[in-house]
N, C-alpha and C positions, 0 to 999 in steps of 0.2 A: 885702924890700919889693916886688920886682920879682914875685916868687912871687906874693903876693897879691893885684896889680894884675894878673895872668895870671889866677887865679881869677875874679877878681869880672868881665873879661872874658867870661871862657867864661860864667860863671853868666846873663850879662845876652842872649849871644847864645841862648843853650840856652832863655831867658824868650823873646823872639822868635821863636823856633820854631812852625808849627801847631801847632795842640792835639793834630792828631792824627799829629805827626810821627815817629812809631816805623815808617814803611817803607808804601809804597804810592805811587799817583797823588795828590801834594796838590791835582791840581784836581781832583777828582771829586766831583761835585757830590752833594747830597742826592736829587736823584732817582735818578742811574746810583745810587749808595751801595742805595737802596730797590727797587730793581729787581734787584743782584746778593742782597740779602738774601731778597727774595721767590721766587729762584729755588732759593736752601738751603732754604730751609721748604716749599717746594711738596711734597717727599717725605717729608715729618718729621713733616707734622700730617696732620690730617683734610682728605678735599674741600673740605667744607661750611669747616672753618678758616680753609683758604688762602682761598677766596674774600672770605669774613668781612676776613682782613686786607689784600688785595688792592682790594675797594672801599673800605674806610677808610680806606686811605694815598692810593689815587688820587682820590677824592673831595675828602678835605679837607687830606693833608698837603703832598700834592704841589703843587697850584695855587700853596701861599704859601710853603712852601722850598724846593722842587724846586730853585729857579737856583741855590740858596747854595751854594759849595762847603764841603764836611762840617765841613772842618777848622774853616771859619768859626760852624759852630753853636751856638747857646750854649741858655742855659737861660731866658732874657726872649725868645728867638725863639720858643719852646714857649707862655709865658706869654703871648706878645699872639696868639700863633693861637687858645690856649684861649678867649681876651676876646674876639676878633672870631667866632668860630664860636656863641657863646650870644649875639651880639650880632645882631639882627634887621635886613635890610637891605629896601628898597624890592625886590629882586631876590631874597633869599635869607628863608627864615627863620630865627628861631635854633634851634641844636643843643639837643636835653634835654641836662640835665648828665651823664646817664649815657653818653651815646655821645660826649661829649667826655672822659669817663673812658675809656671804653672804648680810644679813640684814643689817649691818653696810656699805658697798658698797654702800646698793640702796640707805639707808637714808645722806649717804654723796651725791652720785649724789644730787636725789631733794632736800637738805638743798643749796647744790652751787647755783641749779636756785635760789633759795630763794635769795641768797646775785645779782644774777645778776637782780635779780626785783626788789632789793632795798626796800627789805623785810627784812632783816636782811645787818647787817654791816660785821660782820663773820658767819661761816660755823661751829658750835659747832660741829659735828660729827670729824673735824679734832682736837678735844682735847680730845676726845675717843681713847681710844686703844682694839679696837677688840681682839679677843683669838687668839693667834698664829695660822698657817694652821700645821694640821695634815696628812700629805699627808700615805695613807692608804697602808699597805701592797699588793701587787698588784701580783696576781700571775702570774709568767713570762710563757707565753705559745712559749717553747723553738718551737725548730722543731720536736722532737718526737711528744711531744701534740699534733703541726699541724698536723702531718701526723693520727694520732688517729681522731681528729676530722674530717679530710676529708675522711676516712675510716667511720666513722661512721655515716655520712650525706649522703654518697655515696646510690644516687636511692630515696633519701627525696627529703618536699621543701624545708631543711634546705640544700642542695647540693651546690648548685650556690650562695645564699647567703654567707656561711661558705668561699667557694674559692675565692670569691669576695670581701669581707672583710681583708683575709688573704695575699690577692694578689695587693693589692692598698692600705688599710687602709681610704679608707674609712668613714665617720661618718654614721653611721645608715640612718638617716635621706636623705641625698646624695645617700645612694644607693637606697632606696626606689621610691624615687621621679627621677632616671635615665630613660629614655626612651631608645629605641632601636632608634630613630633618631638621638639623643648625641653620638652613636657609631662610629666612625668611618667604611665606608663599609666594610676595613680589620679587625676589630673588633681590632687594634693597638693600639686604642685611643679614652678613653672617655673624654667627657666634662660636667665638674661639673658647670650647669648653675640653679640650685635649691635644694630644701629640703624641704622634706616632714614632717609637726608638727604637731602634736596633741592638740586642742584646747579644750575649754569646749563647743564648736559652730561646732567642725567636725574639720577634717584632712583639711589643709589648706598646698597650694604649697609656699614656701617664695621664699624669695631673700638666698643666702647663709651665712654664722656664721657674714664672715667678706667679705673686698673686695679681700682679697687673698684667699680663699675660694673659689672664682670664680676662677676654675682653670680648664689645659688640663691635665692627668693622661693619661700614657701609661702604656700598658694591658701587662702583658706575655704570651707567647704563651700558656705558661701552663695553660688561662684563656679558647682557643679557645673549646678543647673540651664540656667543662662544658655548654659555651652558645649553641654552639650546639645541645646540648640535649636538653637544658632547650627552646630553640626556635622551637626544634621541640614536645617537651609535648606540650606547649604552643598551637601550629596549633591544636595540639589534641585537646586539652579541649574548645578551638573556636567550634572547628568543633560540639563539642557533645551538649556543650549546647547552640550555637543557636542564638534564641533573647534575652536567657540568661546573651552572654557575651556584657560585655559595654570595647567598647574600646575606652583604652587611652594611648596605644605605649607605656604601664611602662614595664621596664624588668623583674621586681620582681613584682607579684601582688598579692591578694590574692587567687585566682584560679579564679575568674569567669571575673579579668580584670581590677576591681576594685582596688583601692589603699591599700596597706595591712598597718595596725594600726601601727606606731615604737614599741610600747608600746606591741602590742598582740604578735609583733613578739619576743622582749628581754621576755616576760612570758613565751610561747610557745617553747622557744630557751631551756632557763632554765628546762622547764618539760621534754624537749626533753635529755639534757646532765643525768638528774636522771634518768632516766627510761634507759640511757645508760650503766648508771654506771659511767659515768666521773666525772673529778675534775667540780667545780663549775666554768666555766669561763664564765664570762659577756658576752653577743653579741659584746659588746664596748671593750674588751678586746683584739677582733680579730685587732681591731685597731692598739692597741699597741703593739699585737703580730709583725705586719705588720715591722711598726718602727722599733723595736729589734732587727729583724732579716735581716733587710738591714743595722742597722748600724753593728750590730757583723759580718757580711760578709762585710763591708770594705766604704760601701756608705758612701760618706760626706754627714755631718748632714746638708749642705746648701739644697742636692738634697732630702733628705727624708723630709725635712720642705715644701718643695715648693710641693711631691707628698700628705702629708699630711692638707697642706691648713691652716699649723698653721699663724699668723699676723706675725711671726717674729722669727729668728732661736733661737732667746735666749729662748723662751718656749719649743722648741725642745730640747735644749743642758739641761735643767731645769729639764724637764718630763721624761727624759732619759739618767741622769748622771748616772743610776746605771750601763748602756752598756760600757759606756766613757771611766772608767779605762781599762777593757778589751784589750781596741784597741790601749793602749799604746806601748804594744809590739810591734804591728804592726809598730808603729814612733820608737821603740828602732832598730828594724831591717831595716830600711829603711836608718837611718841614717850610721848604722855598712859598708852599703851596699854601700856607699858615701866615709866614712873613714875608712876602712880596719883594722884592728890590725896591727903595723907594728914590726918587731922583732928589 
């Protein structure tokens, strides 16, 4: 009897325990806890990443759990920050729900290290429930638009960009950071070996999104004119300024050779389409124009995933079910074509 009144002791003290009493500082608060995690990942991800997650935790995680110490964290402390951040103050406004997802993402990543430092026992952010995603009306840049937009770039610096994006799909960043060495001599074939980001420290060359990202894209020939020109202005604007220009073999530059900003180009993109008179279309949009219009002309979504450099075809099949039912017809007649009507 004595036995199990020993048992049910220790059981009850071991229930008293932090949560995350498996070895460390139990007061260390959720801010030090997010500043020593911020310091593991600053060599582990991307510039552009770390930054990414370093404003999002100081911004909004920090202000409202920073004092807590860690052990004290739960999963309804996650849930009323989510509430108060979509929630709209005389001082603040509220969060879209996707950067309050997003938020939730980083802070489940560094609560996992937490549990794998044996800092915590569980991962409180997985007994949160982030806001559903609101995937955003997306305007479809059919082929008329295309042909409008390459009409109306036509003889800009927006020229070769615009056809280049529309013509591969492209991420901003990948075309920016493409040299003319990545081209293939027949211009057939580029190779997606980087990407160009935008840091609070200057534009920085990375590694690409993911490891399929690293990838070879094949060119149309509808691409050949465009570089053409755009490699011979190019010799031009060398030639004029000089010791002016600094070269670094990018195919898209800002004119003087230098790397052009992602960021100044989707501004400068957008002032260019109003002063056209065009529909509002993202830079990033050409992307998904790109997608569209290979799968509604008949491409399997395996080959438009592997030119678009997404991790895996179920984001493709995801990002672009609104094309999908379309092409059903196309499997209604393929099959008719197989089994005949017979009388």
């Amino acid at each position: 009897m004595g036995g199990v009144t020993l048992v049910v002791l220790e059981m009850e003290a071991s229930a008293a325990l932090p949560r995350r009493g498996l070895g460390g500082d139990a007061e260390l608060s959720v801010r030090e806890y997010l500043s020593d995690w911020l310091a593991h990942v600053r060599g582990r991800v991307r510039a552009s990443t770390y930054e990414g997650y370093e404003v999002m935790l100081r911004l909004h995680a920090v202000p409202a759990l920073g004092d807590l110490p860690l052990g004290a964290l739960t999963p309804l402390h996650l849930q009323r920050l989510y509430s108060a951040l979509m929630s709209p103050t005389e001082e603040t406004p509220a969060l879209a729900s996707g950067t309050v997802r997003n938020l939730h993402l980083v802070l489940t990543q560094a609560l996992s290290q937490a549990v794998r430092w044996q800092l915590l026992l569980s991962n409180p952010a997985y007994g949160a429930q982030p806001p559903r995603p609101q995937r955003p009306q997306r305007l479809v840049v059919d082929r008329g638009l295309s042909e409008r937009l390459l009409e109306a770039t036509a003889e800009t610096r927006f020229e070769l960009p615009c056809a280049f994006a529309l013509a591969t799909g492209m991420r901003r960043g990948e075309l920016l950071a493409l040299r003319w060495s990545d081209l293939s001599g027949d211009w057939s074939r580029a190779q997606v070996v980087r990407t160009l980001q935008p840091t609070r420290t200057g534009l920085v060359f990375e590694e690409p999104k993911t490891p399929r990202s690293r990838r070879s894209v094949l060119l149309p020939v509808f691409l050949h004119p465009y570089l053409q020109r755009h490699q011979d202005g190019r010799a031009a604007r060398r030639t004029a300024l000089g010791d002016g220009w600094v070269e670094t073999d990018l195919v898209l530059d800002r004119g003087d050779g230098r790397p052009w900003n992602p960021d100044t180009l989707s501004t400068r993109w957008a002032a260019f389409l109003r002063a056209q008179r065009l529909p509002r279309v993202r830079f990033h949009d050409l992307r998904h124009a790109h997608a569209t219009l290979m799968l509604a002309q008949g491409v399997h979504p395996k080959i438009v995933s592997e030119r678009l450099g997404h991790a895996s075809i179920g984001i493709t099949l995801d990002t672009y079910s609104h094309v999908l039912p379309s092409m059903q017809a196309q499997a209604i007649d393929a099959f008719d074509a197989l089994f005949p009507v017979r009388a």
